[in-house]
ZADRENMI-917705 format. One record per residue (C-alpha): residue number from 1; residue in one letter; x, y, z. Coordinates in Angstrom, 2 decimals, m for minus. Layout:
ZADRENMI-917705
<zanu num="NUM" residu="A" c1="X" c2="Y" c3="Z"/>
...
This chain:
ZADRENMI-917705
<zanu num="1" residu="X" c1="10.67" c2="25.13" c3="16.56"/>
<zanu num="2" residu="X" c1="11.56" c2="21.97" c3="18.74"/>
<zanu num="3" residu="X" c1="13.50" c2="18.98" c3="17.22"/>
<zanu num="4" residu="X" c1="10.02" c2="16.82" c3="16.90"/>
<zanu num="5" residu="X" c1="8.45" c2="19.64" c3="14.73"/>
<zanu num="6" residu="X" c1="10.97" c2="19.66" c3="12.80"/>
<zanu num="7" residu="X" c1="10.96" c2="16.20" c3="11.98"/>
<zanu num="8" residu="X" c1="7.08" c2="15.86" c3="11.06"/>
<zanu num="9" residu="X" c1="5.81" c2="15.11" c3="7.85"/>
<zanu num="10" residu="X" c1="2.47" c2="15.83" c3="6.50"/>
<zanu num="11" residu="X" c1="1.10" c2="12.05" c3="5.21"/>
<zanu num="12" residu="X" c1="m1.08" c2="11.58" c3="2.19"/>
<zanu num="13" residu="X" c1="m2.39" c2="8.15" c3="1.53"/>
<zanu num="14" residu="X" c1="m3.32" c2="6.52" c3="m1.72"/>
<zanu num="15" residu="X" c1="m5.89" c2="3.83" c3="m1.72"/>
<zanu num="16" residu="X" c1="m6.55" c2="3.13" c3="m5.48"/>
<zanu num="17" residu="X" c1="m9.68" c2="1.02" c3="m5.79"/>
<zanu num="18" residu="X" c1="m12.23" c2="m0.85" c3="m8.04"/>
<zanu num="19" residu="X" c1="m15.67" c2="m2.51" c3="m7.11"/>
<zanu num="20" residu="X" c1="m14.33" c2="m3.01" c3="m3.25"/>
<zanu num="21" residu="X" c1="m17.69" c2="m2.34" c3="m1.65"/>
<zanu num="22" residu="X" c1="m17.38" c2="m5.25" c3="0.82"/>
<zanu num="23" residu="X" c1="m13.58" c2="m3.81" c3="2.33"/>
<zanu num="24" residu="X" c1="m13.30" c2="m0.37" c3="1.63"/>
<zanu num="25" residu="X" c1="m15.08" c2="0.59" c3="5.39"/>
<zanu num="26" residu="X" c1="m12.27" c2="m2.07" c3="6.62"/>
<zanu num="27" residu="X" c1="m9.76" c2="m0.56" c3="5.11"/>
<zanu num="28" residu="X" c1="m10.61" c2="3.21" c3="5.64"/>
<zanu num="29" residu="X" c1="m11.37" c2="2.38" c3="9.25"/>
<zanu num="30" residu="X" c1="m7.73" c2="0.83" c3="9.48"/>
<zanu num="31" residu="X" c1="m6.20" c2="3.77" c3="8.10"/>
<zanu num="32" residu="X" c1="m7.80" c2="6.36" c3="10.34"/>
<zanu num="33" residu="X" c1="m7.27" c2="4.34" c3="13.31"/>
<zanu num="34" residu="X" c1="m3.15" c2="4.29" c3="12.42"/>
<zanu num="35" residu="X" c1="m3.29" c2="7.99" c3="11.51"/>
<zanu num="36" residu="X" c1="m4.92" c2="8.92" c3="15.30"/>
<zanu num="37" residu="X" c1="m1.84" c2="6.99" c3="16.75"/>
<zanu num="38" residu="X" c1="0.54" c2="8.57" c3="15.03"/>
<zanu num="39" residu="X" c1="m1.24" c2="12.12" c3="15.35"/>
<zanu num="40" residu="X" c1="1.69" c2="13.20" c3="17.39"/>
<zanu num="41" residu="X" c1="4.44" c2="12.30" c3="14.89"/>
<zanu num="42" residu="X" c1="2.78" c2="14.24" c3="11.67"/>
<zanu num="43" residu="X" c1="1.55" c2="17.61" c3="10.81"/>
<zanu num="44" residu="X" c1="m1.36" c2="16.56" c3="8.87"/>
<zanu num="45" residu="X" c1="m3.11" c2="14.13" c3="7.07"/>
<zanu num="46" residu="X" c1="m5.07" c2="13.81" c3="4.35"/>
<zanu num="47" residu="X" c1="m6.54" c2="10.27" c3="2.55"/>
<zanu num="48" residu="X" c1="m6.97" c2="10.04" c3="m1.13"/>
<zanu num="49" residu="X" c1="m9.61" c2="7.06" c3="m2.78"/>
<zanu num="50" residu="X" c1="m9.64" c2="6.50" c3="m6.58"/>
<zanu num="51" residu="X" c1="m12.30" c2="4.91" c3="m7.27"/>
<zanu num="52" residu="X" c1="m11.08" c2="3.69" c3="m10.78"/>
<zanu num="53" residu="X" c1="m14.00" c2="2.46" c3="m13.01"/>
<zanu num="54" residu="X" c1="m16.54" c2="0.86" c3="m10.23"/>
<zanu num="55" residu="X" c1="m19.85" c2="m0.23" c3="m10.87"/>
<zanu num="56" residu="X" c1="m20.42" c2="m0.52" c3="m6.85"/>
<zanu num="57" residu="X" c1="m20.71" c2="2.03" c3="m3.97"/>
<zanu num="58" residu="X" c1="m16.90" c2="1.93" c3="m3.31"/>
<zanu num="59" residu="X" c1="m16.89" c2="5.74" c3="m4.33"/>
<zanu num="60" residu="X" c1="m20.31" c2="6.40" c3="m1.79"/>
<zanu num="61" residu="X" c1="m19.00" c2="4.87" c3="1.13"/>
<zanu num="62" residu="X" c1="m15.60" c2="6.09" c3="0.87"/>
<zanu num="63" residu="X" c1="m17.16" c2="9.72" c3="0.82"/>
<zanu num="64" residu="X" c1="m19.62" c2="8.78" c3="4.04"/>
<zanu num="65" residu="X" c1="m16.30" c2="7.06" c3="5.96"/>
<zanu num="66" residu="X" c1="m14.21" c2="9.83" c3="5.13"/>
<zanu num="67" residu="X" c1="m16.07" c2="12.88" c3="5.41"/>
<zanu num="68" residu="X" c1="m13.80" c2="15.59" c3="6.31"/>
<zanu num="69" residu="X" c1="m10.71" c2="13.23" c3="6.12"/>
<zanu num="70" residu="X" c1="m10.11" c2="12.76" c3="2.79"/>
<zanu num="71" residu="X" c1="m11.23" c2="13.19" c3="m0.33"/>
<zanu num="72" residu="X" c1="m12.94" c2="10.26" c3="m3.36"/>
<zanu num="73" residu="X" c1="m11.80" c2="10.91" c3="m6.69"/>
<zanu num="74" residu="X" c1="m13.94" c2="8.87" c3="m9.35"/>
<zanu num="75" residu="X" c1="m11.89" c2="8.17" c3="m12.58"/>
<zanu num="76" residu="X" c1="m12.09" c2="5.54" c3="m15.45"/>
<zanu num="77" residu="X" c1="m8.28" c2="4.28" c3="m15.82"/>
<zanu num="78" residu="X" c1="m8.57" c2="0.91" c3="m15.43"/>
<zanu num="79" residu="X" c1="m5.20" c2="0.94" c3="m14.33"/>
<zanu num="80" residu="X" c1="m3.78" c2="0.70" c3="m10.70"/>
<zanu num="81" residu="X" c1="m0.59" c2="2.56" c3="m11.39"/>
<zanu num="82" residu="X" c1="m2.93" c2="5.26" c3="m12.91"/>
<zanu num="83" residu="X" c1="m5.07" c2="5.43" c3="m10.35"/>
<zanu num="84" residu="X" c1="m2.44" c2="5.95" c3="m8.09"/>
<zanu num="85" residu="X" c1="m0.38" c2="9.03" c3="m9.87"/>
<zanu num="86" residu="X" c1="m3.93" c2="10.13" c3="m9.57"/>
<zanu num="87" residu="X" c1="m4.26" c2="9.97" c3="m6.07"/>
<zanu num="88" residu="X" c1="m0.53" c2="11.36" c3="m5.46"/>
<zanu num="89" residu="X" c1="m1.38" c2="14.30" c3="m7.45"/>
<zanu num="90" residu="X" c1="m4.61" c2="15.27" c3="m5.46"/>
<zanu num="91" residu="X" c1="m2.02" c2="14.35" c3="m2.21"/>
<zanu num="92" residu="X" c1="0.55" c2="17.37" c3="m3.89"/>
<zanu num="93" residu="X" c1="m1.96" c2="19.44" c3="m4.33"/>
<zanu num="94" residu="X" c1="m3.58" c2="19.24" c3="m1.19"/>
<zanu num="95" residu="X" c1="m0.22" c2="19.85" c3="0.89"/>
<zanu num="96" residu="X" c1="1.11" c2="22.27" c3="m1.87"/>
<zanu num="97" residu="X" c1="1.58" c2="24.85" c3="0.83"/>
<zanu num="98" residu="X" c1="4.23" c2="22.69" c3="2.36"/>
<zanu num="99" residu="X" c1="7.96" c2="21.89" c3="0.55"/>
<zanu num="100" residu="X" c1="7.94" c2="18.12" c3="m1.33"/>
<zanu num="101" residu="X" c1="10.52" c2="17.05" c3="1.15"/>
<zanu num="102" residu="X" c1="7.90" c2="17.52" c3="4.37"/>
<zanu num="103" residu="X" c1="5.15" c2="15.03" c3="2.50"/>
<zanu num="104" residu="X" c1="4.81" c2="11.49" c3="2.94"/>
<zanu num="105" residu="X" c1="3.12" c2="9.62" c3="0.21"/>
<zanu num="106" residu="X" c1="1.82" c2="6.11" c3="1.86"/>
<zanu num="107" residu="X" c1="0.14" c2="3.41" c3="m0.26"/>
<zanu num="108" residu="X" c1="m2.05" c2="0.34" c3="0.29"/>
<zanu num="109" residu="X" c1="m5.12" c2="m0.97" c3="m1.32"/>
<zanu num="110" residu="X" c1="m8.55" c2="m0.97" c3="m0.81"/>
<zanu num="111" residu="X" c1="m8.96" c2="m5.13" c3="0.11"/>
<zanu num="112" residu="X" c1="m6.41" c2="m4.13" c3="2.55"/>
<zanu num="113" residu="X" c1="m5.76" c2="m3.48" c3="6.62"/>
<zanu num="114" residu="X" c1="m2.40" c2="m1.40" c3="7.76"/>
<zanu num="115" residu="X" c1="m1.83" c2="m1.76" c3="11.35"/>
<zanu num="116" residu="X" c1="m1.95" c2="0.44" c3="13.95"/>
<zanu num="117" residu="X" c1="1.21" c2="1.26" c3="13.86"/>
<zanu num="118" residu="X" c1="1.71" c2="1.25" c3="9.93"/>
<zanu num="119" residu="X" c1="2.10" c2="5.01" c3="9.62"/>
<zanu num="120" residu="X" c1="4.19" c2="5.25" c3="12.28"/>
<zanu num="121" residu="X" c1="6.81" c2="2.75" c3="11.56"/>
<zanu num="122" residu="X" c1="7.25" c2="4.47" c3="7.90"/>
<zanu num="123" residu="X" c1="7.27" c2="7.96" c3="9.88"/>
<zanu num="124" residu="X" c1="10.61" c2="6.40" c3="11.68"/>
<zanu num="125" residu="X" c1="12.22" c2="5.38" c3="8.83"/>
<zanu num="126" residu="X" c1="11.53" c2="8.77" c3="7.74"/>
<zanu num="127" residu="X" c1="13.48" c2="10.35" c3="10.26"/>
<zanu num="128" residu="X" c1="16.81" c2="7.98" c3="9.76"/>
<zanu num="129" residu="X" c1="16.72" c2="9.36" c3="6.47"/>
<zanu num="130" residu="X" c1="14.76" c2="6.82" c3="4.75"/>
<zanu num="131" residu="X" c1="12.72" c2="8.16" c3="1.31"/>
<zanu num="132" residu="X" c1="10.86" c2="5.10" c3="0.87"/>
<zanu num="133" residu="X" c1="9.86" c2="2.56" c3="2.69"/>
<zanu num="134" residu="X" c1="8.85" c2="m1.38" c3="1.47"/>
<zanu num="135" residu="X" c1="6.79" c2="m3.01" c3="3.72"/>
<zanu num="136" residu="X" c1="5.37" c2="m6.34" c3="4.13"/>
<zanu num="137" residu="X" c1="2.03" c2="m7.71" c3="3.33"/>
<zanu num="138" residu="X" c1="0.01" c2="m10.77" c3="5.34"/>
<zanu num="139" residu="X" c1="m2.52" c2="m13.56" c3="4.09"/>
<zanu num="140" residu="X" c1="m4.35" c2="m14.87" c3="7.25"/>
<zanu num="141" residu="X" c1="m7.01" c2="m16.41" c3="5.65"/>
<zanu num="142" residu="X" c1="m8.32" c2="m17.90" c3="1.89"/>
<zanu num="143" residu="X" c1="m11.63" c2="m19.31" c3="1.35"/>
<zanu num="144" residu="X" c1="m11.52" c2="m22.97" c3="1.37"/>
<zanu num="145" residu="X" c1="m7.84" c2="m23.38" c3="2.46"/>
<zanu num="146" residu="X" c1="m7.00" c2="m24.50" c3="5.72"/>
<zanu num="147" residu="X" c1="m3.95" c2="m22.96" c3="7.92"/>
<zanu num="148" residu="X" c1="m1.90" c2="m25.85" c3="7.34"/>
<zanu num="149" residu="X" c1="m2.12" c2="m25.30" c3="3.33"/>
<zanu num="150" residu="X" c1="m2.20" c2="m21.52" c3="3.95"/>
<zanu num="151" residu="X" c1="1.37" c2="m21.87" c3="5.71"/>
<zanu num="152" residu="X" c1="2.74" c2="m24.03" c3="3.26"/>
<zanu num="153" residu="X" c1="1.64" c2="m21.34" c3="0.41"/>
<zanu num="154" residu="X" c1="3.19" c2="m18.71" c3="1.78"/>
<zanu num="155" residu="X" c1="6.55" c2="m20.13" c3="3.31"/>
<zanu num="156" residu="X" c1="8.44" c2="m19.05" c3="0.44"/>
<zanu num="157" residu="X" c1="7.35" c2="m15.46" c3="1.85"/>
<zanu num="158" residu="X" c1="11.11" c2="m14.39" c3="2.76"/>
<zanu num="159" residu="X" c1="12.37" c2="m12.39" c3="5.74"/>
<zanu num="160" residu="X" c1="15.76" c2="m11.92" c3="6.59"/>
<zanu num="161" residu="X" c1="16.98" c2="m12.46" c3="10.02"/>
<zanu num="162" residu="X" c1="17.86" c2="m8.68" c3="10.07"/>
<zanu num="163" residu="X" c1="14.18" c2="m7.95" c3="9.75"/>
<zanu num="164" residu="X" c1="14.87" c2="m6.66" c3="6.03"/>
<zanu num="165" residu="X" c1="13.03" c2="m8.58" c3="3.10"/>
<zanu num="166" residu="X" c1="13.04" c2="m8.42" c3="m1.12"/>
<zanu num="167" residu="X" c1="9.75" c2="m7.77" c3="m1.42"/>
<zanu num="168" residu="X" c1="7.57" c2="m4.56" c3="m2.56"/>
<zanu num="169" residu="X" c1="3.79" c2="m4.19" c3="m2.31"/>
<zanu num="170" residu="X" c1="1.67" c2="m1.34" c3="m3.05"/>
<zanu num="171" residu="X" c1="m0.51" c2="m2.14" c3="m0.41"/>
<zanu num="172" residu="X" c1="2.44" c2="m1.44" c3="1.57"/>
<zanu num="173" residu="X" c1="4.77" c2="1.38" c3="0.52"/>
<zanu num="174" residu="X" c1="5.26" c2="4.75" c3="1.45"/>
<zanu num="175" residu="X" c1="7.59" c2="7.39" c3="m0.33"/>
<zanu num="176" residu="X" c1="8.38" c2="11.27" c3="0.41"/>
<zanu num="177" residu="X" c1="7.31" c2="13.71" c3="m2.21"/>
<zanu num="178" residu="X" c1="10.32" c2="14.98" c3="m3.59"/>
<zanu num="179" residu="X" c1="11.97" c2="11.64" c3="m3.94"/>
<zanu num="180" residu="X" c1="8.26" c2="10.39" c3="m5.70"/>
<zanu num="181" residu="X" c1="8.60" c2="13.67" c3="m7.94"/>
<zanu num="182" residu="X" c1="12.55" c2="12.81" c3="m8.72"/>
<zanu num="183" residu="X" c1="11.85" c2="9.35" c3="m10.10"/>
<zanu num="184" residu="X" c1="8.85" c2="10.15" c3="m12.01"/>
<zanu num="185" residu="X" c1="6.30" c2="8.96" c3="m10.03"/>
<zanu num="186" residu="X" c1="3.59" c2="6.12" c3="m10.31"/>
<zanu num="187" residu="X" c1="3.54" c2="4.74" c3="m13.99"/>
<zanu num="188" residu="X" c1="0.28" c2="4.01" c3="m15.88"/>
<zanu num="189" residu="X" c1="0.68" c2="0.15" c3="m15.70"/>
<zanu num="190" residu="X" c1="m1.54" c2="m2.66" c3="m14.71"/>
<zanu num="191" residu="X" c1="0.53" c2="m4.77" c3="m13.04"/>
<zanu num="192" residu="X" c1="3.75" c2="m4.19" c3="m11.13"/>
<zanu num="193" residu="X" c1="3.88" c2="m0.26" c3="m10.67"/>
<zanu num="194" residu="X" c1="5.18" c2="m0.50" c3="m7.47"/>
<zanu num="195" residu="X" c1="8.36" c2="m2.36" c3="m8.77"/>
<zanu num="196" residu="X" c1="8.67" c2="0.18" c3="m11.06"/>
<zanu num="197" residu="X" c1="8.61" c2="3.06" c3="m8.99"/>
<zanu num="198" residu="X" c1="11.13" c2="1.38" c3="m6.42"/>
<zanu num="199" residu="X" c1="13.45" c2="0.39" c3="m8.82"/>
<zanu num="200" residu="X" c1="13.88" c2="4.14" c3="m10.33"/>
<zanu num="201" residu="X" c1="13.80" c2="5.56" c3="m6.70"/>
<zanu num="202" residu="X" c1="16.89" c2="3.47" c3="m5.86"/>
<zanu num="203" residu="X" c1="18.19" c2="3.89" c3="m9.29"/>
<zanu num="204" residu="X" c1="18.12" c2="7.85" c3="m8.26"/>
<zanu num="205" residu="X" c1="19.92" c2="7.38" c3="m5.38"/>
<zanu num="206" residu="X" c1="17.22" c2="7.76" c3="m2.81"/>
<zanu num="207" residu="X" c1="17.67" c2="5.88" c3="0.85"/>
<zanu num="208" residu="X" c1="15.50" c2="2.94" c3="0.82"/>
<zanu num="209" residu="X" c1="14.38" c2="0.52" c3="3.50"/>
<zanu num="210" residu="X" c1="12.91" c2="m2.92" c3="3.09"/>
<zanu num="211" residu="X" c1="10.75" c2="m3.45" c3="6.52"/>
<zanu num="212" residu="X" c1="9.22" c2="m5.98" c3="7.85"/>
<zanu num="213" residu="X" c1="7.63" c2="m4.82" c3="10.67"/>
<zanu num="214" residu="X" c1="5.82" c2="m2.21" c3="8.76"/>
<zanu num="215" residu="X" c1="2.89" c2="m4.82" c3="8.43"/>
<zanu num="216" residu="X" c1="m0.95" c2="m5.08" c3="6.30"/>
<zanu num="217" residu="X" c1="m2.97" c2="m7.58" c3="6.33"/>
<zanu num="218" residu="X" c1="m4.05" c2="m8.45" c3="2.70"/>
<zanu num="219" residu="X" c1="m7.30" c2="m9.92" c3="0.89"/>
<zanu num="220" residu="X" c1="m6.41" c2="m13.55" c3="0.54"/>
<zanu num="221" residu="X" c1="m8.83" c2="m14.38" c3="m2.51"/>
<zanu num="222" residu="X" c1="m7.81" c2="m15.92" c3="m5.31"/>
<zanu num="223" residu="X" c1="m9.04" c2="m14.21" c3="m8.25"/>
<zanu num="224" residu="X" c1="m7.92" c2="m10.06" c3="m7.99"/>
<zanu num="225" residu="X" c1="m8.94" c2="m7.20" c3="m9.33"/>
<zanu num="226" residu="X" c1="m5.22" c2="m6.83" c3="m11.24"/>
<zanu num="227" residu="X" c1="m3.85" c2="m9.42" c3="m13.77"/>
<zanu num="228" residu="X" c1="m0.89" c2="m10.66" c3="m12.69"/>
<zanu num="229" residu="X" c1="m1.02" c2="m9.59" c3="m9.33"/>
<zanu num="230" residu="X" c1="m0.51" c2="m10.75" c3="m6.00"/>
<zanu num="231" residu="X" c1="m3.74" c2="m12.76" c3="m6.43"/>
<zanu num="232" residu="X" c1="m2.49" c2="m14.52" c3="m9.45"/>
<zanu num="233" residu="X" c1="0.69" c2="m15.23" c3="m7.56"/>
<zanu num="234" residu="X" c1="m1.08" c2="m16.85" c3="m4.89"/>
<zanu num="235" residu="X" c1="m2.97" c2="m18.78" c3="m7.54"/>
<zanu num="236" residu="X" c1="m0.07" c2="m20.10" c3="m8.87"/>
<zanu num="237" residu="X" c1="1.13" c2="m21.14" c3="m6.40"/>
<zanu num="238" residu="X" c1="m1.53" c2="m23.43" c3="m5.40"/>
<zanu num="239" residu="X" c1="m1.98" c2="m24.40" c3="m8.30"/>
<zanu num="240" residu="X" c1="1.56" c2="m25.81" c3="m8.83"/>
<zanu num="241" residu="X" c1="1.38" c2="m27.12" c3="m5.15"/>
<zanu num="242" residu="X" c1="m2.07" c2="m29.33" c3="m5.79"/>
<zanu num="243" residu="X" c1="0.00" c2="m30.56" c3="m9.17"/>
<zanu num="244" residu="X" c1="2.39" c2="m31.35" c3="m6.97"/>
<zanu num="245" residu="X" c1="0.63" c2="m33.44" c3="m4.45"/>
<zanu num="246" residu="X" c1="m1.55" c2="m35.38" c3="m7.78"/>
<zanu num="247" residu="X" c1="1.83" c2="m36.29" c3="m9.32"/>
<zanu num="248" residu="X" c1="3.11" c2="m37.89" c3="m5.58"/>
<zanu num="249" residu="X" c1="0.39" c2="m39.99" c3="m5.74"/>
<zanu num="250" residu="X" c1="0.89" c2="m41.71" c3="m9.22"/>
């Protein structure tokens, strides 16, 4: 077995996702495109969608886009953090042949785009050691907001000169098995599982890396699918900044 071999990692990615009809062929066609660049660095792949609770043809579409790819499972959670221990398990299961430490668990959501070279950034970081990876997420557009207001929404968005940042997205976060299994995996919460999960992995003693070039482009709307999410965030923020602007004028 040569050095490279020994190195791979079979990747399993989690897409939870409700009533995302109009981005789920974006997304999925992101994520295959990242996995055929990476082909070299991984032994296998397999994608996970929960469809958690949709009304839509998320679930139909994800099973035509995928076909022999991945797998749709259709559940009724309401909960992102649910919906994506749901999706890890059916990852576990699928690679339950292999040991927990040669399976990479990558996340991102179904408004979502990785980059090419999402999967393979994380795979890296695997290698140094790394058992879970923090990436960083990207707003290029919102309805009705120009780039000049855009910018000025998100330049609180920090990145450290080092190319390290304090942020953690679970459209952007990848984690090897038996580190996910050690700190108890996903919790059933609504909003802010993937702090939770990152906070008991590094609690556990797991390597960690905050990256910034491990890049997705995000949904910039305004009104999300999860309360208290990054949507709300954004919200907020414009909100406060318009209150702002009123209150200069007076």
């Amino acid at each position: 077995m040569n050095v490279e071999t020994r190195h791979s990692l079979a990747v399993g990615v989690v897409i939870p996702a409700r009533d995302e009809e109009c981005s789920i062929t974006g997304c999925l066609e992101a994520l295959v495109g990242a996995l055929e660049a990476s082909c070299d660095s991984l032994i296998d792949s397999w994608i996970v969608l929960v469809a958690d609770s949709c009304a839509d043809a998320t679930a139909s579409l994800g099973r035509k886009l995928l076909a022999h790819r991945g797998t749709v499972i259709e559940c009724s959670v309401a909960s992102p953090g649910e919906a994506r221990r749901i999706g890890a398990a059916e990852v576990l299961t699928h690679f339950a042949h292999l040991p927990a430490c040669k399976v990479w668990i990558a996340n991102t959501d179904a408004d979502s785009r990785v980059t090419q070279g999402w999967i393979g950034r994380q795979l890296e970081l695997a290698k140094c050691g790394y058992c879970g990876v923090a990436g960083i997420v990207r707003v290029d557009t919102i309805e009705g907001l120009d780039q000049t207001t855009l910018k000025s929404l998100l330049a609180d968005y920090i990145i450290h000169s080092d190319g390290s940042h304090p942020h953690v997205h679970g459209a952007n976060m990848g984690v090897r098995a038996d580190a996910y299994i050690d700190a108890g995996c996903w919790s059933n919460l609504a909003v802010a599982e993937d702090h939770c999960l990152w906070s008991r992995l590094k609690a556990r003693g797991w390597p960690t890396a905050s990256c910034a070039r491990t890049v997705v482009h995000t949904s910039g709307r305004l009104f999300g699918r999860a309360q208290g999410g990054f949507a709300d965030s954004l919200r907020t923020k414009l909100r406060l900044r318009r209150a702002g602007a009123i209150a200069c004028t007076r």
